[in-house]
C-alpha positions in Angstrom: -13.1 -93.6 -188.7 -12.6 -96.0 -185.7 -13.9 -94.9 -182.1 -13.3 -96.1 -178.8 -15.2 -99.3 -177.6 -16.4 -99.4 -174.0 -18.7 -102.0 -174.2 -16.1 -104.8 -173.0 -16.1 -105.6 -169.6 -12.2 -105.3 -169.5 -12.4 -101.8 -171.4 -14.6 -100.6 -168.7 -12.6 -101.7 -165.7 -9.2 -100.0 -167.4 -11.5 -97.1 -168.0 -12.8 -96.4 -164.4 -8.7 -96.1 -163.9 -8.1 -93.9 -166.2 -11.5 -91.9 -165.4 -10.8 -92.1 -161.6 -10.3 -88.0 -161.7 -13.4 -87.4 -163.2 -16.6 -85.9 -161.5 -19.9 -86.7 -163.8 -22.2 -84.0 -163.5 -25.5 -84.6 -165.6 -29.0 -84.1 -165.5 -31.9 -82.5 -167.7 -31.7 -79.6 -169.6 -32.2 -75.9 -167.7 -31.0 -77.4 -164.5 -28.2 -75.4 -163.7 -25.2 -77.9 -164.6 -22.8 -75.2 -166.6 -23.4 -72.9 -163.4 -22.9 -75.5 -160.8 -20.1 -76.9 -162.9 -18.4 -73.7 -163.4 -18.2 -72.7 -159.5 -16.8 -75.9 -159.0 -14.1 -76.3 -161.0 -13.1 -72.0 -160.3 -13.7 -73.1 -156.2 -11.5 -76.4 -156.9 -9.0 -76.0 -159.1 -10.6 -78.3 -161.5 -10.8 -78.6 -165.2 -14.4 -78.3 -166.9 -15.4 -80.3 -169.6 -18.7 -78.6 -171.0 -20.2 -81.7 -173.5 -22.7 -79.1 -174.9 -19.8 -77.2 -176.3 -18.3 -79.7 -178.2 -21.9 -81.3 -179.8 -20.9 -79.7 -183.3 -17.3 -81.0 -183.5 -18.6 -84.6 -182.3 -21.2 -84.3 -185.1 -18.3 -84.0 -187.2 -16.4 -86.5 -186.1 -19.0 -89.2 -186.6 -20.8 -91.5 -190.0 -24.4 -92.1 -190.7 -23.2 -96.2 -189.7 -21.8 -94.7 -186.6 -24.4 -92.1 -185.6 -27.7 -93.1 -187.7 -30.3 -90.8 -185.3 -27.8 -88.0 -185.4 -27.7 -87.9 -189.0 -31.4 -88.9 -189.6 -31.6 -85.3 -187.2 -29.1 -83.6 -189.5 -31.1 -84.1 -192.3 -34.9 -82.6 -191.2 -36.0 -79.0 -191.0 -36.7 -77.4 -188.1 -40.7 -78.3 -188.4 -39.3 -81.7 -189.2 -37.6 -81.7 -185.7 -40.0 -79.7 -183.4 -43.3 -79.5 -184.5 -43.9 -82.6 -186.7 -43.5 -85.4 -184.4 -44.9 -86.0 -180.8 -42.7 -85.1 -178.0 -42.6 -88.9 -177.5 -41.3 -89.0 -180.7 -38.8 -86.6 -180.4 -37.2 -88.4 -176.9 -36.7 -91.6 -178.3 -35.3 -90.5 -181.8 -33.0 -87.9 -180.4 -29.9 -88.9 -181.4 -27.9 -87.4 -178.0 -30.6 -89.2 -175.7 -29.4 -92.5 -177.2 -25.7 -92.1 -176.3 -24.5 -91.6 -180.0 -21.4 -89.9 -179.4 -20.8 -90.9 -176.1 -17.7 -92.6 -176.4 -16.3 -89.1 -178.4 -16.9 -87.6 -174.7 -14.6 -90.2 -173.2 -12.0 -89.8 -175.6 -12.3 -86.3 -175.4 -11.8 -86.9 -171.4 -8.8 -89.4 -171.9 -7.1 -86.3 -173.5 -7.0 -84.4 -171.0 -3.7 -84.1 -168.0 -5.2 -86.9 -165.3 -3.0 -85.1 -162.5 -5.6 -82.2 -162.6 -9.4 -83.8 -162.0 -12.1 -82.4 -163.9 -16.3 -82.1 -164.1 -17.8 -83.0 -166.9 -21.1 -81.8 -167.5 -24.1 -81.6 -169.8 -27.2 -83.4 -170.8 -25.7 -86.4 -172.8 -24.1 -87.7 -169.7 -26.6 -90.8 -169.0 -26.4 -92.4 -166.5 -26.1 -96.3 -167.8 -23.2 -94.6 -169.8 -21.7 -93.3 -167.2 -22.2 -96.3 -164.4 -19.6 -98.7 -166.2 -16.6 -95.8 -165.7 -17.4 -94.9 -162.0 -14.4 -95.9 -160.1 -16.6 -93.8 -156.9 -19.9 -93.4 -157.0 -19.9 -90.4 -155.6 -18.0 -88.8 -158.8 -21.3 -88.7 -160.7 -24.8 -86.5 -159.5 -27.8 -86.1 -162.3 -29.7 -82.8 -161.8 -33.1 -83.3 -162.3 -35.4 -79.7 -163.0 -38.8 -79.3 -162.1 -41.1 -77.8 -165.3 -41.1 -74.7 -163.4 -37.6 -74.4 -162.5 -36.9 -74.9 -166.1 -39.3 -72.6 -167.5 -37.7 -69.9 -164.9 -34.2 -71.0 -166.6 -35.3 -70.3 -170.1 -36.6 -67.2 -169.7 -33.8 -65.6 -167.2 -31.2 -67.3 -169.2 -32.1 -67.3 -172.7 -31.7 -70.9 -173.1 -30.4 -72.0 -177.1 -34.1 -73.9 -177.5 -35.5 -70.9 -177.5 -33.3 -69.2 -180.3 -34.3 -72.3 -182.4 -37.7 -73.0 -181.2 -38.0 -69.6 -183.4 -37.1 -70.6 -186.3 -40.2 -72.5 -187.2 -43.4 -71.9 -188.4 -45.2 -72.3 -184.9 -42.5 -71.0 -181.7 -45.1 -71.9 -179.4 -46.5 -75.4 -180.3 -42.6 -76.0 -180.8 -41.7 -75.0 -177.3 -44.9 -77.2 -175.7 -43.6 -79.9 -177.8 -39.7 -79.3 -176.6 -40.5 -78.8 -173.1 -42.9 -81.9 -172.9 -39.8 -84.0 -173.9 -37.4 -82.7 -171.7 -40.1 -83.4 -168.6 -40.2 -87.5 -170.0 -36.3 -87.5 -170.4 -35.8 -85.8 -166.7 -38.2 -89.1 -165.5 -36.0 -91.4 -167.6 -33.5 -89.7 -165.9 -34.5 -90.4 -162.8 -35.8 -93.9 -163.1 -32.7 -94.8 -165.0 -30.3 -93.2 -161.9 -32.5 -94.9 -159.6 -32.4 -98.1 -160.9 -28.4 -98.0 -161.3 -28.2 -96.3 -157.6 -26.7 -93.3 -158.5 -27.3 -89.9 -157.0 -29.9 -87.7 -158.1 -30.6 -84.1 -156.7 -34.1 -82.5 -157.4 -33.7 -78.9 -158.5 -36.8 -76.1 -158.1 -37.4 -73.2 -157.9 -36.6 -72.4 -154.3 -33.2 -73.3 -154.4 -31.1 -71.1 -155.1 -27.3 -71.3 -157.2 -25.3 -71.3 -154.0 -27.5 -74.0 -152.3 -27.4 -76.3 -155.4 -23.4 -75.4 -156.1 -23.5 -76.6 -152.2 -25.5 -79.9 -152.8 -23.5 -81.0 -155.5 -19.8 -80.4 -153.8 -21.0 -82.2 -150.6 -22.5 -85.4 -152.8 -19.0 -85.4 -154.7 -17.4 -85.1 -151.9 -15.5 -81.9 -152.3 
């Protein structure tokens, strides 16, 4: 099956065009992106492209040649993924963390009307991925969670970890394991946003969802 390429310079610069309508709205897990994204888009008219939703049907859509981490993933059992391997282990093997799939998001984007903009949202929105298609700046914020905010996430929101973290033979060593990742990959997060100058908002626990719904409209402008 052939995917989109955006790893030409001349791809990219079409791209930004055609993306110009798009606000990026990524960031690590737990951090309030669905929420934030959600007010938005009901506040604004806009579109919302939710990039968690559509993680099975882009598994789908890809090969082992295309996607090898994914499918390595695919393949394990849930001790395999969570409690087997160190959480270092688990960041850089995780197939979403790589940008497998990425360009499925873009396509998926390209679909939709460009008179009406739209946020997209989600964990798998990295930033190196997304600097090449920023027409503005300013249409792309990562949200970056403190442990603490997260853990306060999880348990008032039932996040889907911990429906799966239960599914293997140790739920607690697999939820130290899960959220000792997702600390490192808010850090590359941030050092990767940093490095590319894009804009990065620190999320805790004494913010509240208006005040970060707020943050996020005034950085994209809104």
């Amino acid at each position: 099956m052939h995917h989109l390429r955006i790893d030409e310079p001349a791809d990219a610069a079409a791209l930004r065009e055609r993306l110009r309508h798009v606000f990026w709205l990524g960031g690590g897990s737990g951090a309030g992106k669905s929420t934030v994204a959600r007010r938005l888009a009901e506040r604004h008219g806009m579109s919302r492209y939710a990039t968690d939703d559509v993680m099975g049907d882009h598994a789908a859509r890809t090969t082992p040649e295309e996607a090898p981490r994914l499918h390595d993933f695919l393949a394990m059992d849930m001790d395999e993924r969570w409690l087997n391997r160190t959480p270092r282990d688990m960041l850089d093997t995780f197939h979403w963390f790589q940008g497998e799939g990425f360009a499925l998001i873009v396509e998926d984007l390209l679909r939709l009307p460009p008179e009406r903009a739209v946020i997209a949202e989600g964990f798998r929105l990295l930033p190196r991925l997304v600097s090449p298609l920023l027409a503005d700046p300013a249409h792309a914020v990562w949200l970056l969670p403190t442990p603490e905010f997260r853990r306060s996430a999880i348990r008032s929101r039932s996040l889907p970890e911990d429906g799966f973290v239960r599914r293997t033979s140790d739920p607690a060593k697999a939820r130290r394991n899960l959220a000792e990742r997702d600390r490192m990959f808010t850090r590359h997060l941030e050092d990767e946003a940093d490095r590319l100058r894009l804009r990065t908002l620190h999320v805790d626990t004494t913010l509240s969802e208006d005040a970060l719904t707020e943050r996020v409209s005034t950085a994209f402008r809104l």
